[in-house]
N, C-alpha and C positions, 0 to 999 in steps of 0.2 A: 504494500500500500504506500501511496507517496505522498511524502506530507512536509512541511517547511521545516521540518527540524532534522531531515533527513539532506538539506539543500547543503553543501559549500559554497558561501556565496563569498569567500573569498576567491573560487576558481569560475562561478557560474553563474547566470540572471536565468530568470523569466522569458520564457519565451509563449510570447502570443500565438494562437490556434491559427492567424492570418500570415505570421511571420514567413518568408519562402523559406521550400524546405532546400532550397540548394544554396543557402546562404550558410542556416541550421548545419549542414551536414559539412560547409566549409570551414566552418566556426569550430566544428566538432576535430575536424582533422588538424586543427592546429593547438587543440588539448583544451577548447573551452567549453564548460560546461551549460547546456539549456536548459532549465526544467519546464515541464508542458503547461502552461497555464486552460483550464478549461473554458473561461471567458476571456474577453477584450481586456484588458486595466482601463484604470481609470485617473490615470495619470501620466504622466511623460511628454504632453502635448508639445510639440514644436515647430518652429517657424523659421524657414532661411531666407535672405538672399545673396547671390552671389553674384558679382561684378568682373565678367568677364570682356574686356575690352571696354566695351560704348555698350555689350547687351546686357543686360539684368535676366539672371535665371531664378525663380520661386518657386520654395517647395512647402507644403503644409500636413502636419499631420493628419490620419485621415480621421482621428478622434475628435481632431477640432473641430470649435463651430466658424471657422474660418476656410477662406480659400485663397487661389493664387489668381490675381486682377493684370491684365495688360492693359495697356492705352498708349 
């Protein structure tokens, strides 16, 4: 049975039911630990952007109640 006091979260986070799994299994081969989350969190929310040259790239989490605007 898997439960939070079974985690090393010195070596390992959370990982979301949404997370890709060939990220997961990249993550895994370089010795880092996932454990399966059965819901979404409800926390983490994040917002970028990046300045490449003259173009502006935007990314938003997709927990947020935000999105990514051009003009």
């Amino acid at each position: 049975m898997f439960t939070t006091e079974s985690c090393d979260f010195s070596r390992g986070r959370f990982k979301e039911p949404d997370f890709p799994n060939y990220i997961a299994k990249k993550l895994d081969e370089m010795g880092h630990e996932l454990y399966p989350q059965v819901e979404r969190g409800s926390f983490g929310r994040g917002q970028i952007i990046i300045k490449d040259n003259e173009t502006l790239i935007g990314g938003t989490d997709p927990r947020a109640d935000s999105t990514v605007v051009a003009w």
